[in-house]
MIVO-150462 format. One record per residue (C-alpha): x, y, z; residue number from 1; residue in three letters. Coordinates in pm, whole numbers. Each point is the difference from the previous one (the first is absolute). Layout:
<sites>
SITE:X:Y:Z:nr:rest
SITE:X:Y:Z:NUM:ala
...
</sites>
This chain:
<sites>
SITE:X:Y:Z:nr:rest
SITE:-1537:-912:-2423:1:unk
SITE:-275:196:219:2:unk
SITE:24:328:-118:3:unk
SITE:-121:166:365:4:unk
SITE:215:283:-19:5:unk
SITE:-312:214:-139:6:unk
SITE:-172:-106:269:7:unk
SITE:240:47:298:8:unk
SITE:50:355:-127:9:unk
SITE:-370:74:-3:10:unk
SITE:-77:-97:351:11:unk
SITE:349:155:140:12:unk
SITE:-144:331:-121:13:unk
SITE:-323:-106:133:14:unk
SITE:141:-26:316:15:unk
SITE:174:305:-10:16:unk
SITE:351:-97:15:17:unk
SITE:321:89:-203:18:unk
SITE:218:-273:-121:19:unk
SITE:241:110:245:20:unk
SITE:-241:-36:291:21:unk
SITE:-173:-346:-139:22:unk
SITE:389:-158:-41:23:unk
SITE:71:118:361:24:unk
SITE:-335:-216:128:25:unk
SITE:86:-267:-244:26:unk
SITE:381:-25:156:27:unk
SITE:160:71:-364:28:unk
SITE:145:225:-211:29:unk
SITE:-195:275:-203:30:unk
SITE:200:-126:-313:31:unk
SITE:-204:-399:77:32:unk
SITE:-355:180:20:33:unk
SITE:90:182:-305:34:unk
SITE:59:-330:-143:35:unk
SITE:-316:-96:97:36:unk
SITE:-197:233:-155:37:unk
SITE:158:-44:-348:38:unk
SITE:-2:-320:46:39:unk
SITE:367:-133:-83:40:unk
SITE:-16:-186:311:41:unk
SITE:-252:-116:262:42:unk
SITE:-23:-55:394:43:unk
SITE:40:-335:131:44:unk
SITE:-330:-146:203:45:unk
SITE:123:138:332:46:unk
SITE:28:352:-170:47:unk
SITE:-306:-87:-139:48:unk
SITE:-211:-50:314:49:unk
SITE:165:339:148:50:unk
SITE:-81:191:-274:51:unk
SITE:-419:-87:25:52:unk
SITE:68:89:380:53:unk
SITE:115:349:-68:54:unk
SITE:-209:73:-331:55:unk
SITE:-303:-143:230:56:unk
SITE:-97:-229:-348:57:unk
SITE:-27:-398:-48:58:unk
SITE:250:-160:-135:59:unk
SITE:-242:-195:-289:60:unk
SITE:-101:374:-56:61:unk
SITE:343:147:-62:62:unk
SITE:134:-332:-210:63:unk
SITE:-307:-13:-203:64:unk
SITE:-195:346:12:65:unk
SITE:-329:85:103:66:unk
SITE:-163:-158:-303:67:unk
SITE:222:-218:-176:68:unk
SITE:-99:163:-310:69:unk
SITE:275:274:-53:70:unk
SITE:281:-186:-166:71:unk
SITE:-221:-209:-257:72:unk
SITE:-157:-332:41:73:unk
SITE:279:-215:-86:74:unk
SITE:270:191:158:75:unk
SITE:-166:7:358:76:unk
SITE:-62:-329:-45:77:unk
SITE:432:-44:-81:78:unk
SITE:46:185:320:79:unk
SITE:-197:-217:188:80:unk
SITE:156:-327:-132:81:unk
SITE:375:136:75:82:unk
SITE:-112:126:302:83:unk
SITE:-169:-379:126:84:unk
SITE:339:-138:-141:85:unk
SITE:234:267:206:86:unk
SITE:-271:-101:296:87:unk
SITE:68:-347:-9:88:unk
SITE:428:60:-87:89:unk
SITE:22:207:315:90:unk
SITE:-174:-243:209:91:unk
SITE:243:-252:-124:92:unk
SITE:305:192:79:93:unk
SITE:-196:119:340:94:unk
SITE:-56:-319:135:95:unk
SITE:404:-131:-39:96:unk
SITE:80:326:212:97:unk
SITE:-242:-43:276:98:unk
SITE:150:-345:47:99:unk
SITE:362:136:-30:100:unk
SITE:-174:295:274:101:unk
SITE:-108:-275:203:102:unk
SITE:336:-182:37:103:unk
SITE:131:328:70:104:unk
SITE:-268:44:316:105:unk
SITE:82:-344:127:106:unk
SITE:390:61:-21:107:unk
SITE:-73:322:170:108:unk
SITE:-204:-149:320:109:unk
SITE:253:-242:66:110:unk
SITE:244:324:2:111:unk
SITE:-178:149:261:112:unk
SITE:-93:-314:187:113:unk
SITE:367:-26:0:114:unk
SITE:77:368:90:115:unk
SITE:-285:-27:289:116:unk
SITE:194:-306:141:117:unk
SITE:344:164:13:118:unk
SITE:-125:321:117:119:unk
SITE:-165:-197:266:120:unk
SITE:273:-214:101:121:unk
SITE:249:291:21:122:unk
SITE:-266:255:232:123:unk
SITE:-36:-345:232:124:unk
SITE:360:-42:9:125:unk
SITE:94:320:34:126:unk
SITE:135:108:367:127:unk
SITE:-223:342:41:128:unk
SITE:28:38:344:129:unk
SITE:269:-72:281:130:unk
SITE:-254:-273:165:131:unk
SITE:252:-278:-114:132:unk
SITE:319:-105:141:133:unk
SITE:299:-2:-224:134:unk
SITE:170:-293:-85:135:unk
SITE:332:-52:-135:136:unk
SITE:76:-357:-48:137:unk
SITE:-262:-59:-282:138:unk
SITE:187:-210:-257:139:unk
SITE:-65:-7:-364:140:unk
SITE:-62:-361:-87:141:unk
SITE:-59:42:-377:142:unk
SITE:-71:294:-254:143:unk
SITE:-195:-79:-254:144:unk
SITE:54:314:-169:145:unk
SITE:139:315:8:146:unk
SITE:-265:320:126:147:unk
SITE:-222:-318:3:148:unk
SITE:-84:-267:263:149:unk
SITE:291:-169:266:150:unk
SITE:-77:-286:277:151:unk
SITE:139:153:329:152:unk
SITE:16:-188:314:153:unk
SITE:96:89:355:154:unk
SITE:-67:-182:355:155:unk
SITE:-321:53:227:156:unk
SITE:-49:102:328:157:unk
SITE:-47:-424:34:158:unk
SITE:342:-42:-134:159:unk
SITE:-190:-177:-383:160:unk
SITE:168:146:-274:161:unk
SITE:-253:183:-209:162:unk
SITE:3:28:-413:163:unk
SITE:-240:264:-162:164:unk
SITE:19:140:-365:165:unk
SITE:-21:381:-16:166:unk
SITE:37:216:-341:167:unk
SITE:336:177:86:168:unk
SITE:64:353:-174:169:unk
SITE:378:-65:97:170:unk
SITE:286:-4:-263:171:unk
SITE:253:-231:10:172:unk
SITE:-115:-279:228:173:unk
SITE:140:-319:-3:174:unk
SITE:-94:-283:193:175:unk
SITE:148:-90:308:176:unk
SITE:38:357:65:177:unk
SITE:-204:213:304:178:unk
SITE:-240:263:39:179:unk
SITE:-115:237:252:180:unk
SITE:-373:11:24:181:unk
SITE:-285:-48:233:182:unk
SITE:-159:-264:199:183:unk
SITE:-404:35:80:184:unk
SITE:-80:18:364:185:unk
SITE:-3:-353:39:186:unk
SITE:357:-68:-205:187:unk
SITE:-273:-188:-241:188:unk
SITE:59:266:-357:189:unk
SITE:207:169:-145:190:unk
SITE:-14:398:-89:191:unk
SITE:225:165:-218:192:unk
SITE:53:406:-16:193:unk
SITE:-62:-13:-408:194:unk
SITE:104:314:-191:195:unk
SITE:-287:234:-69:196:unk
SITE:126:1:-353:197:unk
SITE:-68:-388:-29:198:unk
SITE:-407:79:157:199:unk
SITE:-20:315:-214:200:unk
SITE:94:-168:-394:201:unk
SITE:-180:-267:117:202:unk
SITE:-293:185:56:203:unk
SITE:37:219:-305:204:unk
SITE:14:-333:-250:205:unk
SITE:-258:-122:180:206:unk
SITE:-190:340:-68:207:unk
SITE:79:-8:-374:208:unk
SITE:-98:-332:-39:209:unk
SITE:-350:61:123:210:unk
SITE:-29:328:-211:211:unk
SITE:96:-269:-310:212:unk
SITE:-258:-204:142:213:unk
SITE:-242:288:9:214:unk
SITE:76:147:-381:215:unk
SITE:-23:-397:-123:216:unk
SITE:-338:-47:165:217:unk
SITE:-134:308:-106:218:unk
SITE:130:-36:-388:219:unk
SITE:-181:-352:14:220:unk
SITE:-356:169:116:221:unk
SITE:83:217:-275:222:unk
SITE:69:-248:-267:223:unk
SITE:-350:-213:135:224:unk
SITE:-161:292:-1:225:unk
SITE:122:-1:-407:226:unk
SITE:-132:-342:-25:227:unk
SITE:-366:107:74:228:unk
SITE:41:319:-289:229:unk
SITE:107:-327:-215:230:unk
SITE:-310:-188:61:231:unk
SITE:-195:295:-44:232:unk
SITE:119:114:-308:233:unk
SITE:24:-350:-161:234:unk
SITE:-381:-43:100:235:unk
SITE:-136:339:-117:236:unk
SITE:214:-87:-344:237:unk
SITE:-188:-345:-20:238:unk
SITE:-333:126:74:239:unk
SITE:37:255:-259:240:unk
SITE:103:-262:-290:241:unk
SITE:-284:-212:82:242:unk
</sites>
């Protein structure tokens, strides 16, 4: 194991901070940092990086010390073999969930995309303003499902019977039965007075989606960003072997 606790303690006091204070930067517990320090357990490379940001200290600096030289010979040069292996392990196990992250982002666009539509469809549809005139005999031809989509059809100023699929926030329908609604100035579309509750969940999964989208996007930066410490690491461990 890389005993580091030593060295996290020394440049925490360097720095000035309590345990208390360094946990609350870190974003864990005073009992972990403790931990730390006495080395019965050790931060994971995301810690790890954090830690060298607040302690202001490299990270081959506070896994290996200044000069290599304080642990013995042949026990820095343990550390640095478990800590090449742990390197490479991590990587491993890093790569799998960036691909699983991935899938996740993908699913996640085609939420939205989906959301967008909808939203979309139901602002376009909706009858805002009294502009239209209101038509009764608007028949429902087919429902494809419930709170979902439903052909409706009605007749035209030109007497041609007129079929358009709307989404319908309307329990109950069956087909064959009628609606009230509205006609466009030209008795060409339909409107429908939708239920601000229907526009507003919409909009509100649509909204959590995108903040998914967001926290999935960012922990993937994140995890590349864990990639390059990987490379680095795994070179400055190579160089120093040869």
């Amino acid at each position: 194991m890389l005993l580091i606790g030593a060295r996290i303690q020394e440049y925490r006091k360097k720095a000035g901070l309590s345990q208390e204070e360094f946990a609350e930067k870190i974003g864990v517990s005073r009992q972990a940092v403790s931990k730390w320090e006495r080395d019965k357990a050790y931060p994971d490379l995301d810690r790890l990086v954090c830690i060298c940001e607040i302690l202001d200290v490299q990270v081959g600096e506070l896994v290996y010390g200044k000069s290599g030289q304080a642990d013995g010979p042949g026990q820095v040069s343990r550390e640095r073999e478990i800590a090449n292996n742990t390197v490479h392990m991590r990587n491993f196990r890093g790569k799998g969930r960036l691909a699983r992250l991935r899938t996740v982002f993908a699913i996640l666009v085609a939420c939205c995309v989906f959301c967008m539509v909808v939203l979309t469809v139901l602002i376009v549809r909706n009858e805002w303003g009294t502009h239209h005139d209101k038509n009764g005999n608007v028949r429902v031809e087919k429902v494809y499902r419930q709170y979902t989509k439903a052909d409706l059809g009605y007749i035209d100023d030109n007497g041609r019977r007129v079929v358009d699929t709307v989404w319908l926030d309307v329990p109950g329908i069956r087909d064959g039965d009628y609606l009230e609604l509205y006609t466009g100035a030209d008795n060409d579309s339909m409107f429908l007075n939708y239920r601000p509750s229907t526009i507003i969940a919409t909009s509100i999964v649509m909204v959590v989606f995108i903040i998914l989208l967001v926290l999935t996007m960012l922990e993937i930066r994140r995890m590349k960003k864990e990639d390059t410490l990987h490379i680095v690491l795994e070179d400055k461990t190579a160089d120093e072997k040869i």
